[in-house]
N, C-alpha and C positions, 0 to 999 in steps of 0.2 A: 572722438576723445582728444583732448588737449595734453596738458602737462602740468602739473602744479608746480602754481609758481612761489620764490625762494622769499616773498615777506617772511617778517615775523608773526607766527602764528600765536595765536592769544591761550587757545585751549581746542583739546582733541577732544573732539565723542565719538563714543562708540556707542553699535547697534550690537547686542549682547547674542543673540542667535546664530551660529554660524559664523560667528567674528572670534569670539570667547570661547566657544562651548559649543557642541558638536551635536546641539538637541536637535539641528534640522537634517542633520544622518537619523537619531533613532527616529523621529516625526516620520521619514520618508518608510524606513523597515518596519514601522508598525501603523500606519494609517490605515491598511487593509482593515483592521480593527476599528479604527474610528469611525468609519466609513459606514459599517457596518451597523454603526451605533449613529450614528445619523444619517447618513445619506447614502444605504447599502445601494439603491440603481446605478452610482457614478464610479466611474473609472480613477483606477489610486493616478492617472494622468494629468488630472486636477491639482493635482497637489503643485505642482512648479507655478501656477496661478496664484495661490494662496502664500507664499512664502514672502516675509517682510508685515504682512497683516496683520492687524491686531483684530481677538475673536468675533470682534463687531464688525469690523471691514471681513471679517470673513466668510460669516452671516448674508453681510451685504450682498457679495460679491454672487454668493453660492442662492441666493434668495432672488436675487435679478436675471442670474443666467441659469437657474437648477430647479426652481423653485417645486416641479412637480417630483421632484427626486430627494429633496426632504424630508425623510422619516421624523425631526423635530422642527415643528415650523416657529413656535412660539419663541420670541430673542432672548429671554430672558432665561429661557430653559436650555436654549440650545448653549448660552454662555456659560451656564453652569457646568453641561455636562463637557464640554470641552475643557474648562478649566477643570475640573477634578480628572479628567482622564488625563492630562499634562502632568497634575501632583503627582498620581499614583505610578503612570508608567513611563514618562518622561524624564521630570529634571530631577529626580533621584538617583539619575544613573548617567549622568552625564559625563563627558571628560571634556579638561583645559584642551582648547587647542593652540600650536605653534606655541609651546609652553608662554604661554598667555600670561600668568602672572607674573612672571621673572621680565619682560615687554613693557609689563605694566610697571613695574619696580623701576623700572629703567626710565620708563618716559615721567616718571612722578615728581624724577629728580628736577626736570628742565620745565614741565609745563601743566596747569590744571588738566584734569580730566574729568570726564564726564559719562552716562552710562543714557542713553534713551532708546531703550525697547518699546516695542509695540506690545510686548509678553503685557500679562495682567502684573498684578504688585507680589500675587501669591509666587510666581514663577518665578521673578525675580530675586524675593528676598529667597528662595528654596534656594537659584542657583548661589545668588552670596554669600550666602553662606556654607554649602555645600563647599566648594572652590577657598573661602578665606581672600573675598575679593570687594568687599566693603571699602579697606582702610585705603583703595587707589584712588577710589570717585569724591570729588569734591562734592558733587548732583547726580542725582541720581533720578531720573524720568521715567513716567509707561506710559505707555498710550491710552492706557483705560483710565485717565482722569482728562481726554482729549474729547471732544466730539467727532474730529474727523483724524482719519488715519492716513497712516505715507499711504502713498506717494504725496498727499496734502502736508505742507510744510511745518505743521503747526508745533509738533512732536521737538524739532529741531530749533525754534525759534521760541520755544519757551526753554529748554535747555539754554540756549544763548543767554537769553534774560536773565535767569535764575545764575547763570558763572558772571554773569554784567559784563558781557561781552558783545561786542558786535556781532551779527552775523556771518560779515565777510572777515573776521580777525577766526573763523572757526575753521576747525579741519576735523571733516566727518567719516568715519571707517564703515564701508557697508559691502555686503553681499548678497543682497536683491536686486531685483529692477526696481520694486517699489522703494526700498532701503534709496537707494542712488538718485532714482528722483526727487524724491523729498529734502534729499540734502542739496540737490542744485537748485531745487524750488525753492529753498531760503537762503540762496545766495550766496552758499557757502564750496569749499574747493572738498572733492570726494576721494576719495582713494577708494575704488571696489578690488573686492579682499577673495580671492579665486583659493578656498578653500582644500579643493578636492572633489567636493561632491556638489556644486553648482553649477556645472558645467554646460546646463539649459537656460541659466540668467544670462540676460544680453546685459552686460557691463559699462559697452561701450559710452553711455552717457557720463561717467567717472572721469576724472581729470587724470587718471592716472591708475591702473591696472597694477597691484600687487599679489606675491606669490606667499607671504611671509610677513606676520604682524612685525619682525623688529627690523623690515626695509621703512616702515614710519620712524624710528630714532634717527634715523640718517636724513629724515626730512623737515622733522624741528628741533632736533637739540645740537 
């Protein structure tokens, strides 16, 4: 882990899971459920595996290394029933975290922001609305219009594109392994965002280790 450094930054993204919104606390207290519903043989220990992926890298991920422990093998079914189980018992109940919006208010004033999840569009627009968190993002990204998912940089580098930013003019907010790679995979400086409840993500790749979304004010405005 290095330091970020004190350029002027062009525009912040954020990754919306566990940055924002605290859906990967309920994800974690109710996968025994999910699990159940696709892949009852495996251990809810999997789960710090899959955190940062989008439902197709997750597929991937659980189809390469699980595959005999798949109750739904078919991708197109398994993507459904994970995203309807995310609608119905997930981002409907979610809370701001590190009062999130009032961070976001703050940083809106000095510099673009930007939102790129790996979540599907449906999760997304449920949590934006939910929260009253639309009017901060200039763009707004998923990974389900990507072929390939973080730790693959792609997510991040069409988010650049779409703000008309450079890559390295960007400062990415994550809390995964995969989250943190992808954003140094496209060149850009990371802050990894130590939640509370991620304490099994190895962060150390991040330029810089935060406890608190409004220690970022202090680093571009």
């Amino acid at each position: 882990m290095s330091s970020v450094k004190k350029e002027k930054f062009k525009a912040v993204i954020f990754d919306m899971d566990g940055v924002l919104i605290d859906s990967e606390l309920i994800w974690f207290q109710k996968y025994h459920q999910l699990l159940a519903l696709l892949a009852p043989s495996l251990s809810i220990s999997v789960h710090k595996n899959l955190l940062g992926r989008s439902i197709e890298g997750i597929y991937d991920y659980l189809y390469d290394n699980y595959e005999g422990g798949l109750k739904i093998k078919n991708k197109r079914k398994f993507f459904k029933e994970y995203e309807n189980f995310g609608i119905s018992y997930i981002y409907n109940c979610t809370n701001l975290l590190f009062n999130a919006d009032q961070v976001l208010a703050e940083l809106k004033k000095c510099i673009p922001l930007a939102l790129a999840s790996s979540s599907p569009w449906t999760w997304i627009n449920q949590s934006l609305e939910l929260h009253n968190l639309q009017k901060y993002f200039k763009v707004v990204v998923s990974g389900q219009d990507l072929k390939k998912a973080k730790p693959n940089p792609d997510i991040y580098l069409k988010t650049a594109k779409e703000l008309n930013c450079n890559p390295e003019d960007c400062l990415v907010i994550e809390d995964s392994v995969a989250g943190v790679e992808a954003g140094k995979n496209a060149k850009m400086q990371v802050l990894g965002l130590r939640n509370g409840f991620n304490h099994d993500q190895n962060l150390e790749k991040a330029d810089k280790i935060i406890n608190h979304l409004k220690e970022i004010i202090k680093v571009v405005c």
